[in-house]
N, C-alpha and C positions, 0 to 999 in steps of 0.2 A: 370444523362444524360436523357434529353428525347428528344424524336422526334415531331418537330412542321408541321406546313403549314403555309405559308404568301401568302395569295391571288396576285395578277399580281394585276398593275396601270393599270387604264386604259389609254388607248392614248390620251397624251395630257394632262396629270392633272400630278400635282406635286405629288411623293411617301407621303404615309402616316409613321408616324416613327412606329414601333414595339412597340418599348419601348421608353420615355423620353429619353433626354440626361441625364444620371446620371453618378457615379462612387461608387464603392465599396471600403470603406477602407481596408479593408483586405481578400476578397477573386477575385482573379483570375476567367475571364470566358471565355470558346472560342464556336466555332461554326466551325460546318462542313458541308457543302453544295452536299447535295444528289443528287439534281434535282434542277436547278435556276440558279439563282443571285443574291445575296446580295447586298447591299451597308453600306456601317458602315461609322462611323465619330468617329475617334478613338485619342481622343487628339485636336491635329489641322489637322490630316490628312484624306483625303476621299479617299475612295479604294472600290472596286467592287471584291466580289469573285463569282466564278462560279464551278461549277459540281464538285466534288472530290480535291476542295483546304478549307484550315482552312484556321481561325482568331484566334487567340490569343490576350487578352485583359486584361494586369496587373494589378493588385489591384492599387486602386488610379487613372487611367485614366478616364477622361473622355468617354463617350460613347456612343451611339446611331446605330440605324440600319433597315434596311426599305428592300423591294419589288421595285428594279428601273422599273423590266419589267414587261409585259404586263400576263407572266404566272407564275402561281404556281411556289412556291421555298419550299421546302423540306428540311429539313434538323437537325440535332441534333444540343443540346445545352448542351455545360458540362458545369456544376456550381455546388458551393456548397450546401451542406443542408442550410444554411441558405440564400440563393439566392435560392432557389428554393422555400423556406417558403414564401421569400418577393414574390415571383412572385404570390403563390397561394390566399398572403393575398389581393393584388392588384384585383386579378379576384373574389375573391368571395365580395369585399366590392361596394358597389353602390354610395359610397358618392367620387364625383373628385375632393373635394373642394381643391385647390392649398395647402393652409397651412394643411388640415388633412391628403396629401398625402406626401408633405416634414415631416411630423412624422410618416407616415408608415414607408416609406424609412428609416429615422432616427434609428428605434426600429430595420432594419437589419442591422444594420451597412452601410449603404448606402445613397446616399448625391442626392437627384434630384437638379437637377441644373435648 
């Protein structure tokens, strides 16, 4: 589990995403909302959470998720160790090239879409 921040949109500009749309073949991830609003695209479905409600997000779904409003959103992220590895190999590598990042993702068991 850790605790992030997703900076606010500004007004008038479209949400930036968090993360890609991807899916995990086999590990489960959810999010709890401290402070904000979410937005996720979970499947085919789009949903906003806000202040003290979860998401829950089963292995194999589709997935994404973003900053709709204008302020700071807070909040934890449960996942597993190997969702947490993929996340740290993503932030510490400099190269975004499309095909060297669908083989990051790959090596976690995880699929960028």
């Amino acid at each position: 589990m850790a605790e992030w921040k997703a900076e606010g949109t500004p007004e008038g500009e479209t949400p930036m995403f968090i993360a890609p749309l991807h899916l995990h073949h086999k590990d489960d991830e959810a999010w709890f909302i401290l402070e904000g609003t979410l937005g996720f695209q979970i499947g085919d479905e789009t949903i906003e959470a806000n202040r003290n409600e979860a998401v829950i997000v089963p292995r194999g779904t589709p997935h994404t998720f973003w900053n709709p409003k204008q302020e700071t959103a807070r909040y934890l992220i449960i996942m597993t160790k190997q969702t947490k590895t993929l996340i740290e190999a993503i932030h510490s590598t400099e190269d975004r090239n499309p095909e060297f990042m669908k083989k990051l993702f790959e090596q976690y068991g995880a699929e960028l879409l």
